[in-house]
Every structure is written in structure tokens, then in C-alpha cells.
C-alpha positions as CSV (number, residue, x, y, z in Angstrom):
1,X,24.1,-6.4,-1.6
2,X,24.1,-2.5,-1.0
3,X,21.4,-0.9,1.3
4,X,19.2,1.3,-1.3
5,X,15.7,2.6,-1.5
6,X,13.0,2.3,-4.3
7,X,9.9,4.3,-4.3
8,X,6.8,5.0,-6.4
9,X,4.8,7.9,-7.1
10,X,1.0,8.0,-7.6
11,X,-1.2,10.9,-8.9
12,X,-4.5,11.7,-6.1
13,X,-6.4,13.6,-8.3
14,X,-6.7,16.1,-5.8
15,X,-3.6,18.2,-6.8
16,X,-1.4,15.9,-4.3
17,X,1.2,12.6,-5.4
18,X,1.5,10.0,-2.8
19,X,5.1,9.0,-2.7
20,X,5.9,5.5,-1.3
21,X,9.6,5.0,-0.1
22,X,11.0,1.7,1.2
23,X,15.0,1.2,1.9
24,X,16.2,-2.5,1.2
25,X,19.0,-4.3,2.3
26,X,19.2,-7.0,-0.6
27,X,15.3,-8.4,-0.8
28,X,14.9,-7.4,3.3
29,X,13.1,-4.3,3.5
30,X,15.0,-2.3,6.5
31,X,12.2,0.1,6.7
32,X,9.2,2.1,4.6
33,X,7.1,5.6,4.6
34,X,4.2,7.1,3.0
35,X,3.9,10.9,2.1
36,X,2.0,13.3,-0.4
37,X,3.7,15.8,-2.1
38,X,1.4,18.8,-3.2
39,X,2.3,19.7,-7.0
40,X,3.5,17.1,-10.3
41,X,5.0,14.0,-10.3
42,X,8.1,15.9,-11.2
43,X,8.2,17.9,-7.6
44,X,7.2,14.1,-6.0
45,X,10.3,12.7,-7.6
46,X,12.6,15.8,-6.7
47,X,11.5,15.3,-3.0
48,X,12.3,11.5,-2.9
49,X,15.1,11.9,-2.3
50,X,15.0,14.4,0.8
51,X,12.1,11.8,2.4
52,X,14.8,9.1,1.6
53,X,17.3,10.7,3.7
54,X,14.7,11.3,6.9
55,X,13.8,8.0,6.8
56,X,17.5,6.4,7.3
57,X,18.2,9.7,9.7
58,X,14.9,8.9,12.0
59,X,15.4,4.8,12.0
60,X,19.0,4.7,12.2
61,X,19.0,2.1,14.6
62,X,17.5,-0.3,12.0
63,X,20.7,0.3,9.2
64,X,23.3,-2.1,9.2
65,X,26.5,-0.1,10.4
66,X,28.8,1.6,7.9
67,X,32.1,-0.5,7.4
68,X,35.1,1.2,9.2
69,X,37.3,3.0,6.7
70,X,40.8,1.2,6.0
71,X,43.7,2.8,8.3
72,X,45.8,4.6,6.0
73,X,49.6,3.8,6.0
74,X,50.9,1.8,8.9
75,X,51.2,-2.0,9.2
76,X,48.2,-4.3,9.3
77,X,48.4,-7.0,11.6
């Protein structure tokens, strides 16, 4: 199964969403964050994505490694 993240959003009251974010390699969870994002759920949502991308930038080390690309041309041995 593909590495991929899930996340929810809940509304503080306060003016703030907190924006939970974990990445999952099949049912393994590879790692999770926490935030609060000061506007709407719909500004929470758009930012999900950005927090997604921190997280797998700042805890590299705990991805599985990228498959090497396929040479291109040449003879496989």
C-alpha cells in the first residue's frame, strides 16, 4: 500500500481549527502533528496540505525510500 496522510479538522471556538495530520504507510502510522490554523475550516483544509508536506520534509528519515526510477533504454541484466 502507498504512503498517504489523512487528517481532520476541528472548530476551537476561539476563532482557531485544530488540524490533526498523520502519514500512513498501509494501517502503520509513519508519523503525526497537531496545529491550529487561525480562520474557517476552509483555510484549515487549504493548509493541510502545506503541514503535510513539513511533516514528510522534517521526519524524512522515518519514510520508506522512494523506488529507483527504471533505467531508460539499455539492457537489463
Amino acid at each position: 500500500m502507498a504512503v498517504a496522510y489523512s487528517y481532520s479538522v476541528q472548530d476551537m471556538g476561539d476563532g482557531t481549527i485544530r488540524l490533526s495530520l498523520q502519514w500512513l504507510d498501509g494501517s502503520t502510522e509513519i508519523v503525526s502533528g497537531v496545529t491550529h490554523v487561525k480562520g474557517d475550516m476552509a483555510a484549515a483544509e487549504a493548509y493541510a496540505r502545506v503541514f503535510a508536506e513539513d511533516l514528510r520534509r522534517n521526519f524524512a528519515e522515518r519514510f520508506p525510500p522512494e523506488p529507483s526510477p527504471m533505467p531508460e533504454g539499455g539492457v537489463m541484466l
